[in-house]
DOKOL-421823 format. One record per residue (C-alpha): x, y, z; residue in three letters. Coordinates in nm, 4 decimals. Last residue first. Layout:
<node <X; Y; Z>; ALA>
...
// end
This chain:
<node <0.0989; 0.0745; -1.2381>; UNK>
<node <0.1694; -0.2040; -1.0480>; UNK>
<node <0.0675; -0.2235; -0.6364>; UNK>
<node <0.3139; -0.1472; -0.4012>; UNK>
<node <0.3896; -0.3884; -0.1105>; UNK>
<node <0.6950; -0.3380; 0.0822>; UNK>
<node <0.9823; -0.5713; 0.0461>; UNK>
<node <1.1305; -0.3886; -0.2740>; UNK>
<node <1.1899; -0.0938; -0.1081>; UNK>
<node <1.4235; 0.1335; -0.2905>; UNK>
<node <1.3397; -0.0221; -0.6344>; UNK>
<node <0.9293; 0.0071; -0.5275>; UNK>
<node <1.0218; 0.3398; -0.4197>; UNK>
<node <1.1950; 0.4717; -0.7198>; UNK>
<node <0.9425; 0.3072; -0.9617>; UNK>
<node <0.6362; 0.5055; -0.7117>; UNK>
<node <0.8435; 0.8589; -0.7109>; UNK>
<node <0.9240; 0.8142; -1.0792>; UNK>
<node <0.5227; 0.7536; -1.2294>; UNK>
<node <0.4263; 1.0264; -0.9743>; UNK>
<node <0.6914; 1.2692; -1.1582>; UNK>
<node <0.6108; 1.1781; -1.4727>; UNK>
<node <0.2194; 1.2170; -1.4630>; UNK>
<node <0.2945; 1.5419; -1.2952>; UNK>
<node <0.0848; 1.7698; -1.5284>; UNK>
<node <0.0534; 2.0799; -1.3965>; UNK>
<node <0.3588; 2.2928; -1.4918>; UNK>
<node <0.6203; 2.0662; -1.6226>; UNK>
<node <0.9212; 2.0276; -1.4376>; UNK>
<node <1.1825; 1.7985; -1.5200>; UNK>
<node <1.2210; 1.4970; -1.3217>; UNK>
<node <1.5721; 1.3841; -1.1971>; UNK>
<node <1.6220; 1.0322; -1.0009>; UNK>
<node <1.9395; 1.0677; -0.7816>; UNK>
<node <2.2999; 0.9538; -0.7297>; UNK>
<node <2.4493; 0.9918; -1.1183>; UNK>
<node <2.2790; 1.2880; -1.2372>; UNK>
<node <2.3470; 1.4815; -0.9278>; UNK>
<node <2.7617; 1.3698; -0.9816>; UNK>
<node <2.7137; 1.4988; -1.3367>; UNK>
<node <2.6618; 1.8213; -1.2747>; UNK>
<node <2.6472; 1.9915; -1.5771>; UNK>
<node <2.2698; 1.9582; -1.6804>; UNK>
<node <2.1570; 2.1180; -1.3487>; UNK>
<node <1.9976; 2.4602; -1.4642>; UNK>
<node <1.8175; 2.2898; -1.7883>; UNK>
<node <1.6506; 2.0136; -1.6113>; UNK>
<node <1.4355; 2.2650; -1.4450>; UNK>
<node <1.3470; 2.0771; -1.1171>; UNK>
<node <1.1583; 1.7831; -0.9612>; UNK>
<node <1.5233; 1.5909; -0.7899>; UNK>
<node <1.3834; 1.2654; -0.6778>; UNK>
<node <1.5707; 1.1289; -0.3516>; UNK>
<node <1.6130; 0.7756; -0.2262>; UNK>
<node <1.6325; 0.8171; 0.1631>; UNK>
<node <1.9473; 0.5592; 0.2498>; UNK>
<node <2.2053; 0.7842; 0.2656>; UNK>
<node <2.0490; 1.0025; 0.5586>; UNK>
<node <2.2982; 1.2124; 0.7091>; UNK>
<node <2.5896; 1.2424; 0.3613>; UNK>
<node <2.2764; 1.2438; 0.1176>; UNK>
<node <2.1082; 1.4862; 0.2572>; UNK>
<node <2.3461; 1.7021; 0.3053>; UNK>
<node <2.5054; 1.6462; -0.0486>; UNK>
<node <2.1427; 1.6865; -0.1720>; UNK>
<node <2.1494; 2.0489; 0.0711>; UNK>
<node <2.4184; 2.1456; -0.0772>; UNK>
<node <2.3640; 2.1405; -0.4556>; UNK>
<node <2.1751; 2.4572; -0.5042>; UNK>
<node <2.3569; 2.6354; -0.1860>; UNK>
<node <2.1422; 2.6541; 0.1144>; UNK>
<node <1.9207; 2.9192; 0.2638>; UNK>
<node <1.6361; 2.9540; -0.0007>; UNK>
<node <1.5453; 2.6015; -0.1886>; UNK>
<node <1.6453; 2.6256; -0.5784>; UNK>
<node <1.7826; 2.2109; -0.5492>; UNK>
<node <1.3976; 2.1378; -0.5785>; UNK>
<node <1.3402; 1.7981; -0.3453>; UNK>
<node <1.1086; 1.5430; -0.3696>; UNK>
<node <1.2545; 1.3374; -0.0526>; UNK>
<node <1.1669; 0.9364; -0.0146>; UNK>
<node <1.0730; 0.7302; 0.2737>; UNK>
<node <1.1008; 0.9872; 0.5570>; UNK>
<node <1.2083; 1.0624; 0.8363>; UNK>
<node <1.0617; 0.9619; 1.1518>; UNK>
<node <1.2538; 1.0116; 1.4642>; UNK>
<node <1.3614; 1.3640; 1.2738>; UNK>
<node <1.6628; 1.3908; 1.0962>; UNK>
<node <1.5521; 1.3852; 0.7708>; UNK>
<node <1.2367; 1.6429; 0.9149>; UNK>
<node <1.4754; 1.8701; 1.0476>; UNK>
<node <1.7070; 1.8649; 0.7219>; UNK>
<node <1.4047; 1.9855; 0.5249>; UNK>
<node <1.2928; 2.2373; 0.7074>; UNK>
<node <1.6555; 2.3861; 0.7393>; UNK>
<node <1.6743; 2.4043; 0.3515>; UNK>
<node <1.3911; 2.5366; 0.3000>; UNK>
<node <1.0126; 2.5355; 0.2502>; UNK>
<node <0.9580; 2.2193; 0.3918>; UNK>
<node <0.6662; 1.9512; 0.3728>; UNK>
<node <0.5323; 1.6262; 0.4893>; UNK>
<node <0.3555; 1.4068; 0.2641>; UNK>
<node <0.1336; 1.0341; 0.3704>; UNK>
<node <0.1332; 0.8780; 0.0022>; UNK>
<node <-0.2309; 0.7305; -0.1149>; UNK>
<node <-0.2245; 0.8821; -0.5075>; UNK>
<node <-0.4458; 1.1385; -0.3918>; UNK>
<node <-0.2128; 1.2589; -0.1414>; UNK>
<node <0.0324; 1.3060; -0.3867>; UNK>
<node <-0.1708; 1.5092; -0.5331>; UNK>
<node <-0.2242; 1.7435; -0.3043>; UNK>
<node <0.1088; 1.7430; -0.1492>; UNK>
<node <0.2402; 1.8099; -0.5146>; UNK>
<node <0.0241; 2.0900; -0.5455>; UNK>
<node <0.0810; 2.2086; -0.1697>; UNK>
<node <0.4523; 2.2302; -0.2379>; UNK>
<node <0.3944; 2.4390; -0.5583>; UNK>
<node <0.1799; 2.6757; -0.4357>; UNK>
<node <0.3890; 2.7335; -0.1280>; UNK>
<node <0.7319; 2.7940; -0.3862>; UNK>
<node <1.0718; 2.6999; -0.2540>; UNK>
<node <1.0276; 2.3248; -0.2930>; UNK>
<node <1.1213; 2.0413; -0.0402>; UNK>
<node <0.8140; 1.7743; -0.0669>; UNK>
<node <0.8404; 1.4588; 0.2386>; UNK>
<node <0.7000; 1.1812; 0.0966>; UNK>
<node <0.6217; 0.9073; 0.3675>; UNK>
<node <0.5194; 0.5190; 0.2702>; UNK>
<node <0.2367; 0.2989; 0.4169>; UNK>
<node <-0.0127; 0.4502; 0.2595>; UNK>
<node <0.1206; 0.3750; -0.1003>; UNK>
<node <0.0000; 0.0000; 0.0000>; UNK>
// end
């Protein structure tokens, strides 16, 4: 069950975070949310993190790339989906190589769900997700 798992949404823009919490809500996900960089390593750190982090690298109060390498140094195990404009982070290979990148595309997120549930169902193949 999608119920089961925790999506935590890092994104700079309000309207934007409670999009995606809307609709990943609808797909069954439980969603926390942060605004910035701090918000986001509180709730990594937290007794529950959690399951996967949809994060855009443009978050105030942390360098573009720093708060992944944060992330990914405290919690190496939380699979991460960069949702971003492709465009900005096409020369940084070492993002490319340790995350999953979606591009964004105003309000259709058909990619971006279809990502978040293959990179959870790769991250935790023991827990039950149905097939798309």
């Amino acid at each position: 069950m999608r119920r089961g798992f925790t999506i935590l949404i890092a994104d700079r823009n309000p309207r934007v975070r409670d999009f995606l919490k809307r609709e990943m809500i609808s797909e069954g996900y439980r969603v926390r949310l942060a605004g910035n960089g701090r918000e986001v390593l509180q709730c990594v750190n937290s007794s529950e993190p959690p399951d996967l982090l949809i994060l855009d690298l443009d978050l105030p109060d942390v360098g573009q790339t720093a708060i992944l390498e944060e992330v990914q140094e405290r919690m190496p195990t939380v699979p991460v989906v960069v949702h971003t404009f492709l465009s900005e982070y096409l020369n940084h290979p070492p993002i490319l190589s340790n995350v999953a990148l979606v591009e964004k595309e105003g309000t259709n997120i058909d990619s971006l769900k279809n990502v978040v549930l293959d990179v959870l169902r790769k991250s935790y193949p023991r827990r039950a997700l149905p097939s798309t």
